[in-house]
C-alpha positions as CSV (number, residue, x, y, z in Angstrom):
1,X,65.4,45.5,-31.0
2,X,66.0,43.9,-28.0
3,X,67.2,40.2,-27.2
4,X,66.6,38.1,-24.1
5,X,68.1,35.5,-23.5
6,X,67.2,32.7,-20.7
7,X,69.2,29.7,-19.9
8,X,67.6,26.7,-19.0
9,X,68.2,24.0,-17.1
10,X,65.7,21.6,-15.6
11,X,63.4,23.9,-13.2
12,X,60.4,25.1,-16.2
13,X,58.6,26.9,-13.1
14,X,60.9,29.4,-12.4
15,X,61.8,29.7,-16.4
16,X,58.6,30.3,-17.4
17,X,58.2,33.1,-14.2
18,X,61.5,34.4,-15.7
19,X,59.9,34.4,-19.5
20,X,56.4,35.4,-18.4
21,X,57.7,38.9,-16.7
22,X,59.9,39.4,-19.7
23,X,56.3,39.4,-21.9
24,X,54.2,41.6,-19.4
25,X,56.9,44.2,-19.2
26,X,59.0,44.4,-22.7
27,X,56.5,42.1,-25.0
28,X,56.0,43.3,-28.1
29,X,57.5,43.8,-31.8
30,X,61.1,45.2,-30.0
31,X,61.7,42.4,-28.0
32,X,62.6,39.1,-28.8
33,X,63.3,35.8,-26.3
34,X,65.2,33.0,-26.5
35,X,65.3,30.2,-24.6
36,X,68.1,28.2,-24.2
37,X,67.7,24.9,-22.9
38,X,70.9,23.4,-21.2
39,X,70.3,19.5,-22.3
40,X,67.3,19.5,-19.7
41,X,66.7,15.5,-19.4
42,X,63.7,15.9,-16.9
43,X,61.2,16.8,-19.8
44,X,61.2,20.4,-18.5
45,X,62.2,21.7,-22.1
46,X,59.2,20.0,-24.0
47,X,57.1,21.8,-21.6
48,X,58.4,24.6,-21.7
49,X,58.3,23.9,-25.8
50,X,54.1,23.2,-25.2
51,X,53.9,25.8,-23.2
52,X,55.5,29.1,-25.7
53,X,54.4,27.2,-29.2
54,X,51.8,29.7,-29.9
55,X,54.1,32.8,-28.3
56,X,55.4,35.1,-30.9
57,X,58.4,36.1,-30.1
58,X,59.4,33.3,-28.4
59,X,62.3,31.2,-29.9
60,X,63.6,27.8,-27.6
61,X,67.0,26.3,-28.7
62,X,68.2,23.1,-27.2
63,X,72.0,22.0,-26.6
64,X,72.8,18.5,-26.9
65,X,74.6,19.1,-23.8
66,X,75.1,20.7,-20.6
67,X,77.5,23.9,-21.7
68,X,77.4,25.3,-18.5
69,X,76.5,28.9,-18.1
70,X,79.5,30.7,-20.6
71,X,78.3,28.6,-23.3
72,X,74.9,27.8,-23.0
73,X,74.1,32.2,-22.9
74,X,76.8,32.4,-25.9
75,X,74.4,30.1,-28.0
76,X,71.5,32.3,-27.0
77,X,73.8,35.8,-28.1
78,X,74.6,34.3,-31.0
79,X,71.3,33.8,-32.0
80,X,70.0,37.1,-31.1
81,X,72.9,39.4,-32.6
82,X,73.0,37.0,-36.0
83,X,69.6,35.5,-36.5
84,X,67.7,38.0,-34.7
85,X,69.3,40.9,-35.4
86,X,69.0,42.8,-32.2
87,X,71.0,45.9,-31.1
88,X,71.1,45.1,-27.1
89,X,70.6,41.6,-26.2
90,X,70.2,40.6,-22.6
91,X,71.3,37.8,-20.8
92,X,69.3,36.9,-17.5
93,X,69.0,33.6,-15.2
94,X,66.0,31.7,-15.5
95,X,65.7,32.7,-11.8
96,X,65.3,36.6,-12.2
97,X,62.2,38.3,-12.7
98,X,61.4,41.7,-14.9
99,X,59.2,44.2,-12.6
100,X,58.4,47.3,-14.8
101,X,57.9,48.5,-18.1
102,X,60.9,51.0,-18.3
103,X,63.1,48.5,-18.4
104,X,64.1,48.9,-21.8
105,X,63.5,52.8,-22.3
106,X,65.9,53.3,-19.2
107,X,68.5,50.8,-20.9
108,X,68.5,53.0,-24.2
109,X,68.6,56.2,-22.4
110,X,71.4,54.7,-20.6
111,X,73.5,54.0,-23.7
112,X,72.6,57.3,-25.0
113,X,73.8,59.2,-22.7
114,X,76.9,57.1,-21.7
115,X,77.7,55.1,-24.7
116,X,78.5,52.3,-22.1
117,X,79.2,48.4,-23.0
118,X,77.7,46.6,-20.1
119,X,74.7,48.0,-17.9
120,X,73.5,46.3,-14.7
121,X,70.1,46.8,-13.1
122,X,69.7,46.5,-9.3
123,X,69.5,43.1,-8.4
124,X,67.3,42.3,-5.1
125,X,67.5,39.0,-3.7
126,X,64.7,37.5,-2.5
127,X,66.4,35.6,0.3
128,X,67.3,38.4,2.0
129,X,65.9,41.6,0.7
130,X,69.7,42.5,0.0
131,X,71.0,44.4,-3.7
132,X,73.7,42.2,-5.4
133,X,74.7,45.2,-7.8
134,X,77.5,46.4,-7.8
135,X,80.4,44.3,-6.7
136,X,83.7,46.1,-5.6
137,X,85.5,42.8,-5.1
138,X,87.6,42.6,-8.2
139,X,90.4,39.9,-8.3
140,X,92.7,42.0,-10.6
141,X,96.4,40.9,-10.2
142,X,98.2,37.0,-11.0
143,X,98.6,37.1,-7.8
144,X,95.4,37.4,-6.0
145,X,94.6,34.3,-8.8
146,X,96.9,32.3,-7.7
147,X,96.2,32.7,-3.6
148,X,92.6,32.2,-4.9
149,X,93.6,28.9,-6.3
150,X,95.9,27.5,-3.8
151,X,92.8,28.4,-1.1
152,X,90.5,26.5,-3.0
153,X,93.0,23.6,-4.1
154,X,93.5,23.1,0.1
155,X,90.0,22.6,0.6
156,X,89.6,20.4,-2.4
157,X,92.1,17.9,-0.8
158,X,90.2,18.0,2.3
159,X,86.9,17.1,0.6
160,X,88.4,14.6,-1.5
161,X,90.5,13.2,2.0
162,X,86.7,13.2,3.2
163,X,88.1,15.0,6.5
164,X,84.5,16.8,7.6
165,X,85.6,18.0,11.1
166,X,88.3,20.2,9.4
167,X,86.2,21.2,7.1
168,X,83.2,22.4,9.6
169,X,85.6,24.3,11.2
170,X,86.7,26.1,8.0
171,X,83.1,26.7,6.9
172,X,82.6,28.2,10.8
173,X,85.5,30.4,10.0
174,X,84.6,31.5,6.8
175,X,81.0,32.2,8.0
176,X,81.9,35.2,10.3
177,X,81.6,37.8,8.1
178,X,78.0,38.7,8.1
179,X,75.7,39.4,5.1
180,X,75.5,42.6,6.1
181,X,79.8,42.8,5.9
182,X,80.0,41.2,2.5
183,X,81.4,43.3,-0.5
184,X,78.8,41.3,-2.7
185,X,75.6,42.5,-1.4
186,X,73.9,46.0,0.1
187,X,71.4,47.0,2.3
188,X,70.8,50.1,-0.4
189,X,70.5,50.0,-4.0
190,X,73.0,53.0,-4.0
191,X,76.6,52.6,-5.6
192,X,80.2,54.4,-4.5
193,X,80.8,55.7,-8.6
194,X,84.4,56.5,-7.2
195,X,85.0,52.5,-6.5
196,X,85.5,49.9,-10.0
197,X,83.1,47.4,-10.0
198,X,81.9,44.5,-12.1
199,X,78.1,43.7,-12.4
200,X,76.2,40.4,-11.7
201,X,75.8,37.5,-13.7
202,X,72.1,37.2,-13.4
203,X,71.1,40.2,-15.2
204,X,73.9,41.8,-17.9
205,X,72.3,44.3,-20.6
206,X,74.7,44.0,-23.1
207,X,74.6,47.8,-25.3
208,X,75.2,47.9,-28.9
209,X,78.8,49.1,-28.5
210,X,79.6,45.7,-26.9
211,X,77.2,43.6,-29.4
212,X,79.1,45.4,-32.5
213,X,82.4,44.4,-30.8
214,X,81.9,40.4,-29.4
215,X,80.4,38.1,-30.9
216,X,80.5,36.3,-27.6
217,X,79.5,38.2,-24.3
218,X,81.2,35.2,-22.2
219,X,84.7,33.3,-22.6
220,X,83.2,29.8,-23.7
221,X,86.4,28.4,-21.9
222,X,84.3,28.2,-18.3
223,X,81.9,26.5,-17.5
224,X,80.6,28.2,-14.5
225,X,81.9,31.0,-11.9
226,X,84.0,33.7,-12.2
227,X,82.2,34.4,-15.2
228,X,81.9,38.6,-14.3
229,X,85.5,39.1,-13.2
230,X,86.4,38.0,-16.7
231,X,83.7,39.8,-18.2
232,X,85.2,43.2,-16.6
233,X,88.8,42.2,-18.3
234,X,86.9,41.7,-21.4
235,X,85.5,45.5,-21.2
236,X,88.9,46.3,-19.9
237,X,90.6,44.8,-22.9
238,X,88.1,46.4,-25.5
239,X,87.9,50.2,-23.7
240,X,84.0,49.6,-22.9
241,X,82.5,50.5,-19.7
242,X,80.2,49.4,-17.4
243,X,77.5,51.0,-16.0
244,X,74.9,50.2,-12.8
245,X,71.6,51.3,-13.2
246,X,69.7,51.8,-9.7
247,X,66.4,52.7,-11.4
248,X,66.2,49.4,-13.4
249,X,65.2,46.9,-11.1
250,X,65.5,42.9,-11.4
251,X,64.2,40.4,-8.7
252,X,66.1,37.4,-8.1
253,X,65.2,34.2,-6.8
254,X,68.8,32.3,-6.7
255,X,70.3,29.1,-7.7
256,X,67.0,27.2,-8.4
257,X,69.0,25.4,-11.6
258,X,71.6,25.1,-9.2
259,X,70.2,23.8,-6.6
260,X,67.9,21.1,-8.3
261,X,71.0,19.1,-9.0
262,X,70.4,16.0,-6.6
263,X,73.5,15.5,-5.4
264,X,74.9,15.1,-2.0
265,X,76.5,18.6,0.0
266,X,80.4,17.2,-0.3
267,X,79.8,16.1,-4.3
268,X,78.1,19.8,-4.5
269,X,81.1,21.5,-3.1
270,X,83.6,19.7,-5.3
271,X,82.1,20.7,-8.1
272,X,81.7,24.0,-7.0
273,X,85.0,24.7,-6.3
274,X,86.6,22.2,-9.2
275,X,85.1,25.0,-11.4
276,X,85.9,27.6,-9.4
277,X,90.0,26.7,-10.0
278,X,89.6,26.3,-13.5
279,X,87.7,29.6,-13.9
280,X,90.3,31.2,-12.4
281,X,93.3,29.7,-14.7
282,X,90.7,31.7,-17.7
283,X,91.1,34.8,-15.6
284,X,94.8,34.4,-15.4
285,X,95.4,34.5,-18.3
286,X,93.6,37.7,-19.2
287,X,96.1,39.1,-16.5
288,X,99.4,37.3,-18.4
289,X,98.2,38.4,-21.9
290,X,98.0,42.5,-20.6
């Protein structure tokens, strides 16, 4: 049995796209979805509740408040590995897309063969064409943490010091490294097997050595970012591997939840990287506890 879980949080459009290739691709008495709205207060999750009422297989949960992404999917696991009862259970952003049926036969031939804890599928972004799976760029020692920190900490004060000139300069800076440079993303959907990587957030098949090991795929101490580098020390910690999957393929749109927050760029950045320091204290201490 398979599990699918979609977090929700006020865009129904690209929930029900998400939801609606899950159903033309894997629908049927071995797959099971649940929706899980993040405290939604636009009326998108009573739509989305009209619009699946008659769906079997189709479960929608609702938080009474915004648990971020760690949480809000560790409410939708739970459901699935203790309600539901499923052997993999997948967690994918309300923004990806399903585009084949062999999505779940290649996922159990994948755990048959490799007994893995984790599998990615290749993740295409429809910005830019580009394959977000797999990602070499692995923070890994205290240290790296804490030069991640102080960098983001600096820019924080500038934000908060509402300094903009210094701060279009950095973003200039930072911006030199083209796409096409970027350890994150790939022209090819073809991986180096001899390089560690972790797997992206938006799409994590989660096998049923992991499910029979954690009740909770994501440390419920974030609330968003950073999310995969601590889900690699997790499979680090507990001997369970990962494993990227070229032939499964996901399409994904990109930070529609995220980007429906109206807020202004400067209020958007500080939260951004506010979470992005206290994500990385969580990873840190992974690193002081090994």
């Amino acid at each position: 049995m398979f599990g699918f879980v979609v977090l929700h949080y006020l865009v129904d459009g690209a929930t029900a796209q998400c939801v609606d290739s899950i159903l033309e691709y894997c629908g049927g008495e071995s797959c099971r979805i649940v929706i899980v709205d993040n405290d939604s207060a636009n009326g998108s999750f009573e739509r989305l509740q009209a619009r699946y009422a008659e769906t079997p297989g189709v479960t929608l949960l609702h938080n009474a408040a915004n648990e971020g992404f760690a949480r809000g999917n560790n409410v939708g696991y739970r459901y699935c590995k203790s309600q539901l009862h499923c052997d993999y259970i997948v967690t994918i952003n309300n923004d990806a897309m399903l585009t084949s049926a062999d999505f779940m036969p290649l996922c159990t031939e994948d755990y048959a063969q490799m007994h893995c804890g984790v599998i990615g599928p290749d993740i295409v972004s429809l910005k830019d064409g580009r394959h977000q799976n797999p990602s070499y760029g692995i923070i890994r020692t205290r240290s790296e943490v804490n030069r991640q920190i102080r960098r983001f900490r600096a820019i924080l004060l500038l934000l908060h010091l509402h300094l903009y000139e210094p701060l279009v300069r950095l973003k200039q800076w930072l911006g030199h490294q083209s796409a096409a440079d970027s350890p994150y993303t790939h022209a090819t959907a073809e991986a180096d097997a001899n390089r560690p990587y972790k797997l992206h957030g938006a799409c994590l098949i989660f096998t049923p050595a992991f499910v029979q090991h954690y009740d909770e795929p994501f440390d419920p101490r974030t609330f968003l970012y950073f999310e995969e580098h601590i889900l690699w020390m997790r499979c680090q910690t507990a001997g369970l591997t990962m494993h990227y999957d070229p032939r499964i393929v996901v399409k994904h749109v990109e930070d529609a939840s995220t980007d429906s927050m109206s807020a202004t760029t400067r209020r958007k950045m500080i939260f951004t990287l506010g979470n992005y320091v206290r994500s990385l204290k969580v990873l840190g201490r992974y690193m002081s506890s090994r």
